[in-house]
N, C-alpha and C positions, 0 to 999 in steps of 0.2 A: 420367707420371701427374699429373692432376689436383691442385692444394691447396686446400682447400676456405678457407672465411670462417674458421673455426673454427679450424683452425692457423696463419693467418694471424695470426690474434688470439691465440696461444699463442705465436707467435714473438716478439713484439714485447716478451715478456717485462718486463725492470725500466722500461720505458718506461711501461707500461701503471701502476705505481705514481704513479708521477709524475701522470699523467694522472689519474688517480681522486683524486689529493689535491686538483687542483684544476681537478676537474669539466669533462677535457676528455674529448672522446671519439673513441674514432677509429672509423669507417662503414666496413664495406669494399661496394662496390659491384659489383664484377667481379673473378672472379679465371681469367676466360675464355685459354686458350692461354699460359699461364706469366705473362701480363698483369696486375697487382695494383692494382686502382682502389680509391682510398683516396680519402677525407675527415676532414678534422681537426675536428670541431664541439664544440657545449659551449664551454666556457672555452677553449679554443684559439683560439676567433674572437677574433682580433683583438689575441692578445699579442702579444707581443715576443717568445718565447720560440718561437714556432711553426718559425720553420725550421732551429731545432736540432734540434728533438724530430723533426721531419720527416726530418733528415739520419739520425738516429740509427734512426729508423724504417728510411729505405732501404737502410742498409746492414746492418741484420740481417736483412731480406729479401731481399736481394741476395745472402746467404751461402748462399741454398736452391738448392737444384740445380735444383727444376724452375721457379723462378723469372725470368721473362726479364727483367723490367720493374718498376717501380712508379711509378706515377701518381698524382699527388694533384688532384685533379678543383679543387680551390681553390685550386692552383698554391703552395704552402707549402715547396716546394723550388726555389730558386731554381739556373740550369741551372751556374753557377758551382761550386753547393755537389754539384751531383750530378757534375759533372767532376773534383772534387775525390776524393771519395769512389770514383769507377772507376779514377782514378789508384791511390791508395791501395792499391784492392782489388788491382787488377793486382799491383804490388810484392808484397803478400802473396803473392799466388799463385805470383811468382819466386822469390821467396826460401823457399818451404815452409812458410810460418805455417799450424801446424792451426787450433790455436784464435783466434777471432775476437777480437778487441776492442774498447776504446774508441773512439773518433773524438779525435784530439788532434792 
């Protein structure tokens, strides 16, 4: 099944705070074949903080089942920080973590 804009945007949950304090916004553009094309605009252009909030972004979508991928069309994940976080996920998945968590 399909995930629409709309729970993509309800996934991202306490990030989305963050992001509205200071005036970032995240676009979803595609969310075609499990595929999640994303843009980080608003005040995200051009902080320093974007490819945290990017990382933090990928891996709460990443926890969705029918999600294959995430994309950030402005490239705010650097492939380091997304190898990191499949590591991560992987280990979760060995070890039985239901609930998801921080990135740390």
């Amino acid at each position: 099944m399909a995930i629409s804009a709309e729970e993509v945007l309800a996934e991202i949950g306490p990030v989305q705070e963050i992001l509205d304090a200071h005036d970032g916004v995240v676009t979803v553009l595609d969310t075609s074949d499990g595929n999640i094309m994303l843009s980080l605009d608003g005040g995200c252009t051009g902080c320093s903080s974007t490819p945290m909030t990017a990382m933090q972004i990928y891996y709460s979508l990443k926890k969705l089942e029918n999600v294959s991928d995430v994309i950030f069309v402005n490239g705010e994940l650097p492939e380091y920080m997304r190898t990191f976080i499949d590591q991560k996920m992987a280990k979760e998945a060995s070890e039985g973590e239901q609930e998801p968590g921080e990135i740390v």
